[in-house]
N, C-alpha and C positions, 0 to 999 in steps of 0.2 A: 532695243532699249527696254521694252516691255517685258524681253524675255529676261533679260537680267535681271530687274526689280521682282519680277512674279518670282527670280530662286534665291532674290534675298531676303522677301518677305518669308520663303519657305523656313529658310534658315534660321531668321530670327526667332519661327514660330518655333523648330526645332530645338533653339538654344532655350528657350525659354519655358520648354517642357521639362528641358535635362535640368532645368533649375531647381523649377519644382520636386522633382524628381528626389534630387539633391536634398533639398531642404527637409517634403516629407520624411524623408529616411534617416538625415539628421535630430528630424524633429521624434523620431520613433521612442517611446518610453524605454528605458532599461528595466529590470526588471532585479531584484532582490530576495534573497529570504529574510523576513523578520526571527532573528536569533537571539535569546535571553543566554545569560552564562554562568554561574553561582562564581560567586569570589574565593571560595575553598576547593581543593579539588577532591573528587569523592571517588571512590571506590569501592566495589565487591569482591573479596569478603575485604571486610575492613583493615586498615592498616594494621600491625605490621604484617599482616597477611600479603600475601603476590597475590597482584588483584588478576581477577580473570574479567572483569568490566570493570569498565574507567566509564565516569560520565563525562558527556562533552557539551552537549547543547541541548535547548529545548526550541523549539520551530513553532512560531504561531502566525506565520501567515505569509506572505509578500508584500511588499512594496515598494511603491515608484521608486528607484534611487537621486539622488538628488542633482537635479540638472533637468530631468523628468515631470517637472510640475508636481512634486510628489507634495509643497508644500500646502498647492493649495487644492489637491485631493486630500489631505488629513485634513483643510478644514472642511470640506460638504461632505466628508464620509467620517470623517474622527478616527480614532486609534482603537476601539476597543470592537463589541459586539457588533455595532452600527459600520464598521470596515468590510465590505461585503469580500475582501480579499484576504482577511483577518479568517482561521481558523473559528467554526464555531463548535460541530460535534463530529471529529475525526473517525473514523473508525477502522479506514482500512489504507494501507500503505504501500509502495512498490518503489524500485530504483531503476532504471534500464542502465545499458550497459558505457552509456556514455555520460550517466550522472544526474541524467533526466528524474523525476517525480512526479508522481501521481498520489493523488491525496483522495479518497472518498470521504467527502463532507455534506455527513445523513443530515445537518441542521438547515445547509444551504444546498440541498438536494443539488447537488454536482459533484463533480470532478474538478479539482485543480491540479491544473500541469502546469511545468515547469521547467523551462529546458537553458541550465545554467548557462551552455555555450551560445547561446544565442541573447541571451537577458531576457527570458521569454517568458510570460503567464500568458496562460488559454486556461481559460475558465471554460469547462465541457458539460454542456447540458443537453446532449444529446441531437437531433437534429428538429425541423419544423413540424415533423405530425407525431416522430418518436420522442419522448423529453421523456429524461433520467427521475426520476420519482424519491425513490428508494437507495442511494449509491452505498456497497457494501463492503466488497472485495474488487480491488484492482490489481491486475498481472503484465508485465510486456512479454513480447515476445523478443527471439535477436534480432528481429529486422524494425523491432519499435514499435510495433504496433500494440494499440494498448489494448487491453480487454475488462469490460466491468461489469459486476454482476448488480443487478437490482432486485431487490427482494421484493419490488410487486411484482416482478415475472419476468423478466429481462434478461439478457445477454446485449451488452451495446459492443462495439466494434471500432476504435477510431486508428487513423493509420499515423506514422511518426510526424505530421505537421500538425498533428488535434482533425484533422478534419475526419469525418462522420463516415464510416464504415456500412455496418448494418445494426440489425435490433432485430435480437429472435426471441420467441416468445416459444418455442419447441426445442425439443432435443430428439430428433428423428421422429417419430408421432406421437411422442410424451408431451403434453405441457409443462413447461415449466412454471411451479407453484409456489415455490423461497428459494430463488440461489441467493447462496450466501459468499461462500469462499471460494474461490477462484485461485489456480497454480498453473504455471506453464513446462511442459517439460521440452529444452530445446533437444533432445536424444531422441523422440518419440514425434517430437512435431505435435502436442498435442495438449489443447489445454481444459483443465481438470476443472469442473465445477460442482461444488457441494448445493444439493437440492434438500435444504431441511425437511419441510413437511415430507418432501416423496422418500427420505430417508437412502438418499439415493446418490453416487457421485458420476455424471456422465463425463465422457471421453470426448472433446468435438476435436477438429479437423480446422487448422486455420478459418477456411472459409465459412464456419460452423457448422458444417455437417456433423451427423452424428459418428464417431468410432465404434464405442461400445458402452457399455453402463454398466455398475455395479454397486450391490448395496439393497437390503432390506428393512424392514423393522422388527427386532429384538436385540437381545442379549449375549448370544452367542458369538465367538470371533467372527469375523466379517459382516457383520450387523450393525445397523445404529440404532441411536435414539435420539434424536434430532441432531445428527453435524451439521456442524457451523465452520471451521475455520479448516482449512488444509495449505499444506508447505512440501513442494518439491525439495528435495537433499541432491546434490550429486553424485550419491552412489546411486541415483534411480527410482530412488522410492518415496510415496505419498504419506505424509504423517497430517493425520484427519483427527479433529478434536469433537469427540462423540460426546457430548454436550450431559444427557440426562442419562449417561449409563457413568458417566464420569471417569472417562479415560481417554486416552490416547492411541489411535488405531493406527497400524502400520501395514503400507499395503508397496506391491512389485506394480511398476506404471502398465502390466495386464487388468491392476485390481484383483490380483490374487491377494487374501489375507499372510501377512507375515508375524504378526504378534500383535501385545494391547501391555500397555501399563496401565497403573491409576488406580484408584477407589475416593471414595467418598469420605471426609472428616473433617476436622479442623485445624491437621496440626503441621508439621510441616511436609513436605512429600505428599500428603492428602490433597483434593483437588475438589473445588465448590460449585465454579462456572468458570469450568476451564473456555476461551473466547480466541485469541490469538496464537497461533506457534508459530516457530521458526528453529533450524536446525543448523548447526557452526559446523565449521569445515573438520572440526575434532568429533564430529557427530554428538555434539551434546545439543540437546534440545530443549528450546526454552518454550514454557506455557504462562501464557497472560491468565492470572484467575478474575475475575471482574467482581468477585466476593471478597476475595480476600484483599485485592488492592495490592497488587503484587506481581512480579513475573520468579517462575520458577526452574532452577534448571537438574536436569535429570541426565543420566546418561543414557545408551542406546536401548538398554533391558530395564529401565525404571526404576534406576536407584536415583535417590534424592540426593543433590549436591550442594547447593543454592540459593538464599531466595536473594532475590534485587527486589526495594525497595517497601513500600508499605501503605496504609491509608496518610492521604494529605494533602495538600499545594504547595509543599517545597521541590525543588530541583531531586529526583530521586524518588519522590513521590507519585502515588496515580489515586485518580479519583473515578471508578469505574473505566478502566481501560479497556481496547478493545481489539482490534489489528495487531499483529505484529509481521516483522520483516530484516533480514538481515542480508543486507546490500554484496556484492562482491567482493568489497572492497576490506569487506569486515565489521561492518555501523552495524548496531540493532537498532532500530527505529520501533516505537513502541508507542501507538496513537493510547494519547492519556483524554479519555474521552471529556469526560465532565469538569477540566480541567482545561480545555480549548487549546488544544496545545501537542504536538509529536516530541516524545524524548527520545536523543539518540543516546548511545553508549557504545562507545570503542569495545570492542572483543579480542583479549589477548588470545592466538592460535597457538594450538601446539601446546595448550595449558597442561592438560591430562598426562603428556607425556612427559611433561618436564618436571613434574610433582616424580614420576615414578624415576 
């Protein structure tokens, strides 16, 4: 009799884990994007033009969805600034391949992820002795693993669940001094990070070793003068935003030099602080300028096409912008900095050819 009681107390204790069990996971938060939407629908170039950008939404943050206690986290956090899962200064933006996002937000020094399939936010601050400072440029790779660069000296490392990878402060016995932009090439296995100060774009190795490096300071093709942003394309090659020579540097994923568009002015096609690119599957390339309040788009030899948007805070508008990124799927994502907020915009493909 003793032994029967001691494997029903067992059981009961068993049942009453898988309760728990039960309920925790029940009770697990779902998780949201906060989405604004204009009640017009807008377009580049403007009607009755064929637009080549549709706008679709602007992102400013996450939140509980409701059923999630979300109501009574807006009231001890509120909805605006004081929302610590509320966008505050975006700057760098990435998509993986199952829809996932990654946000770098330099105001709340982390990373926000977000992995729709699951209703998931991980807010990434790096690990217990390594913590994110500075967050700039965000990249996945195809196995998900994220990568981020921090501009006090960093490479962080987190693998497809958020959890905490490494943090290297070298690029084989270089220090690393300002990365900035970060790009992954899945053909090369190798992800690309821009070193402003060192004027320098090293090559690492999943595990971040180093590949190779390239890049000096001046004027000449394959030279910088402080890069900031870089965007792997599918035909294989690295389009790097050379900041204070005021162009656009085109490189083979060896970092062989392949050409350079751009110059310095004010009018359109000219470029002031060129900050974010990204390149469409028509190889048209769009540049965030953070002066002019605007993205601009070019084709592959530097002729001017384009521009989306202007100074402001409407739908359309940016307010020193900064990152940009254009999803698989087609989205341009376009972190509007001082605006607290990511705009995306639908990309019609196949534009270029259907005009001809």
């Amino acid at each position: 009799m003793a032994a029967i009681e001691k494997h029903r107390t067992r059981r009961r204790a068993g049942l009453a884990g898988l309760g728990f069990l039960f309920l925790a996971t029940a009770c697990a938060p779902k998780w949201g994007m906060r989405v604004a939407q204009p009640d017009t629908a807008l377009q580049w170039p403007f009607q009755p033009g064929r637009a080549k950008v549709v706008y679709e939404k602007a992102l400013t943050g996450f939140a509980r969805e409701k059923g999630s206690s979300s109501a009574w986290h807006a009231v001890v956090y509120g909805k605006g600034k004081d929302n610590p899962y509320s966008f505050l200064l975006p700057v760098g933006v990435a998509t993986g391949s199952d829809g996932r996002m990654a946000v770098a937000d330099l105001g709340r020094r982390c990373v926000h992820l977000f992995l729709p399939a699951r209703q998931l936010y991980l807010r990434l601050d790096g690990s217990k002795t390594e913590k994110i400072v500075s967050p700039v440029g965000v990249a996945f790779d195809e196995t998900l693993r994220l990568y981020v660069s921090d501009s006090s000296g960093k490479i962080f490392a987190f693998d497809s669940k958020g959890e905490f990878g490494f943090a290297l402060g070298k690029a084989g016995d270089e220090m690393l001094q300002r990365p900035t932009g970060v790009a992954y090439s899945p053909t090369r296995k190798l992800i690309y990070v821009v070193d402003t100060l060192a004027n320098r774009v090293h090559a690492l190795h999943p595990d971040g070793s180093l590949a190779f490096s390239f890049g000096r300071r001046g004027e000449e093709e394959g030279s910088f003068n402080f890069p900031t942003h870089i965007f792997w394309s599918a035909p294989g090659e690295l389009f790097i935003t050379d900041s204070l020579d005021f162009r656009i540097e085109i490189f083979d994923e060896a970092g062989k030099a392949l050409g350079s568009f751009g110059h310095h002015g004010d009018g359109s096609g000219d470029v002031a602080m060129p900050k974010g690119i990204a390149v469409d599957r028509d190889g048209v390339v769009y540049v965030v300028d953070g002066v002019f309040d605007n993205v601009q788009l070019f084709d592959r030899k530097g002729a001017f096409l384009l521009t989306v948007g202007g100074r402001g805070i409407d739908y359309g508008e940016f307010w020193l912008p900064t990152g940009a990124f254009i999803s698989e799927s087609g989205e341009l994502y376009v972190c509007d900095t001082y605006n607290h907020r990511i705009q995306v915009f639908r990309i019609t493909e196949r534009y270029a050819a259907n005009e001809s």
